[in-house]
N, C-alpha and C positions, 0 to 999 in steps of 0.2 A: 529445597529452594536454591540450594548451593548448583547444582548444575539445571535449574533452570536459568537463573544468573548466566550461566557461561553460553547458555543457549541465549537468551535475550541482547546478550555482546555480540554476539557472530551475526545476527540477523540484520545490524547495525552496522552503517556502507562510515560512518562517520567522516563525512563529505563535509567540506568549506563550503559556508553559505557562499554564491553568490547572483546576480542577477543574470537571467535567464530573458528570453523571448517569452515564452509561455509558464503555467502551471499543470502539472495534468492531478488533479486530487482522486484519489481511487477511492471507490464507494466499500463500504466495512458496517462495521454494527456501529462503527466508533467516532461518533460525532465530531470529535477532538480535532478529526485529519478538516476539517471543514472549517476550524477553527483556529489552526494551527494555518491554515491557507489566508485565513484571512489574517493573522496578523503578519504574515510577511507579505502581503499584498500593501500593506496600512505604511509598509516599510519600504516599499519601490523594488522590490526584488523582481517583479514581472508587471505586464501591466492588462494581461487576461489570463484566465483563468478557464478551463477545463474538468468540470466534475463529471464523473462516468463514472455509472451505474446499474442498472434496474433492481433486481433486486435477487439475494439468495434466500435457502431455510434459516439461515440463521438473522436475515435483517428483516425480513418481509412483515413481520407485526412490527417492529419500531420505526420502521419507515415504509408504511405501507402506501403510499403513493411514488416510492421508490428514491432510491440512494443518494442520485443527482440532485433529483427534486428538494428534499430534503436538505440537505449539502449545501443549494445555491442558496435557498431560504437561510438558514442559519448564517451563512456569509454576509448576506444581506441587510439579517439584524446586525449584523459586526460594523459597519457599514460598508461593505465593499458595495457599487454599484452595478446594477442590472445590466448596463452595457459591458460590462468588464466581467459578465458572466456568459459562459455558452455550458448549455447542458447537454452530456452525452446522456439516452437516459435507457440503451438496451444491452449494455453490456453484462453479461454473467459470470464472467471471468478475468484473472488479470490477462490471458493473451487479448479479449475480446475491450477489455479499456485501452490499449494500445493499437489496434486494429482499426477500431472503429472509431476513435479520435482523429486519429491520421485521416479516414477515409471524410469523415464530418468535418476538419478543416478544410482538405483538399476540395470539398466540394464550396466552403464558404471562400475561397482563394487566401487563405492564410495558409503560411510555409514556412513553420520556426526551422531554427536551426539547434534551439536549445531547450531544454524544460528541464523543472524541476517538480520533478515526483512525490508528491506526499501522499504518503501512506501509513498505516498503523506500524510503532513502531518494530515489530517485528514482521514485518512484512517487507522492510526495504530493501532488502539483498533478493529475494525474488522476484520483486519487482525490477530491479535495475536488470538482473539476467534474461528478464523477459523483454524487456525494453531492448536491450541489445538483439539479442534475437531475431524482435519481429520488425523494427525499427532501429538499425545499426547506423544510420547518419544522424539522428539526432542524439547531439550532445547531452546527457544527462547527469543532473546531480540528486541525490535522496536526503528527502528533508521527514522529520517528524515532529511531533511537539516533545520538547528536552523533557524526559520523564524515567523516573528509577521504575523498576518490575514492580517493587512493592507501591507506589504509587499509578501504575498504571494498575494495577489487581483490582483498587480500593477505586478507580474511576469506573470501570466495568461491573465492579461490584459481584464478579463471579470468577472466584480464585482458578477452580476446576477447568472452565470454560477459557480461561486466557490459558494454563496451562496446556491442555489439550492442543490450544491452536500452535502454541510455539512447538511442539513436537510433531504437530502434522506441516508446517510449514518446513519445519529441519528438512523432512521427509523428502517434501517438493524439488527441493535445492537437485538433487541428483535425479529423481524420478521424470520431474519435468526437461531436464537437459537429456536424458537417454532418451525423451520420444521427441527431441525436437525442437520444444517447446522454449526453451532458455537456454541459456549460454552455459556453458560448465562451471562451475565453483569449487574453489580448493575449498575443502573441509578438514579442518585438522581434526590430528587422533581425539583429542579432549571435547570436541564438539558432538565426535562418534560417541566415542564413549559416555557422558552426559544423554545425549541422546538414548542409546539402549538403556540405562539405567532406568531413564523416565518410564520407557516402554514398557520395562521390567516392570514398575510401579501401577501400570494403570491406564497410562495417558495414554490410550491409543483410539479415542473417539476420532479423532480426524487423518486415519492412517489410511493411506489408499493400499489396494492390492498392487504387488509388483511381481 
């Protein structure tokens, strides 16, 4: 747990809130980003909202009408209102939540300048390098809901499964900037290292080939 820890720090942009043009909420297994949207929407931090998703193998039974869908509803009990929600609902990837947001504003004549990203929180640092990437003029900050490893474990409820993803997402950080896809990221030694360690271990359900 000691260098999953040092990996669940590094995936974390630990950005100052503040208020933004837009939201853009990425679709996950993890309810939380839906809910974490809506409490800083409750807060003026933006005043729409962007959930994009469809759906992967890992969310398609919990949200089997799809990610967004999902997403906007649960925002909705929070009370965020239905005008203050636009659903992206085909995306399958983070390049494809970035892409096709842009192109689904551009078409509805909205044109932020800023947004703030929420995502699971090990997911944010891939997220921001792919935001820059494929969308480099919008200003971006990464937000999540404030949570320790050992309490984000205990919300998912599958120790395995969160571990896994944080070692396939490490993965990403460099994989996805070699074809393109994201921006490069310094990765220091302790993250490497933490990293193969994990490897060593086991966690290598969500390892791509390189």
């Amino acid at each position: 747990m000691d260098d999953a820890q040092i990996l669940w720090d590094y995936h974390q942009m630990h950005h100052e809130p503040r208020n933004t043009d837009i939201a853009i909420g990425l679709g996950s297994h993890d309810i939380g980003v839906a809910e974490h949207t809506a409490d800083l929407y409750r807060q003026g931090r933006f005043p729409l909202i962007v959930f994009s998703g469809a759906n992967a193998p890992t969310t398609v039974e919990v949200f089997p009408r799809g990610e967004a869908v999902h997403y906007g509803e649960r925002a909705e009990q929070l009370g965020v209102p239905d005008t203050a929600i636009v659903l992206e609902e085909h995306a399958r990837n983070t390049g494809e939540n970035f892409t096709l947001t842009r192109a689904l504003l551009e078409r509805e004549g909205i044109h932020p300048t800023s947004a703030t990203i929420i995502s699971r929180p090990y997911q944010q640092r891939r997220a921001f390098a792919t935001c820059q990437q494929l969308w480099p003029e919008l200003d971006v900050i990464c937000s999540s809901r404030p949570q320790t490893l050992a309490d984000y474990i205990a919300s998912i409820g599958d120790r395995d499964r969160v571990l896994n993803m944080l070692v396939g997402d490490t993965q990403r950080i460099w994989v996805y900037a070699n074809q393109g896809f994201a921006t490069a990221q310094l990765v220091p030694d302790d993250v490497l290292v933490a990293y193969e360690r994990m490897l060593g271990r086991g966690y290598a359900l969500r390892i791509l080939p390189e």
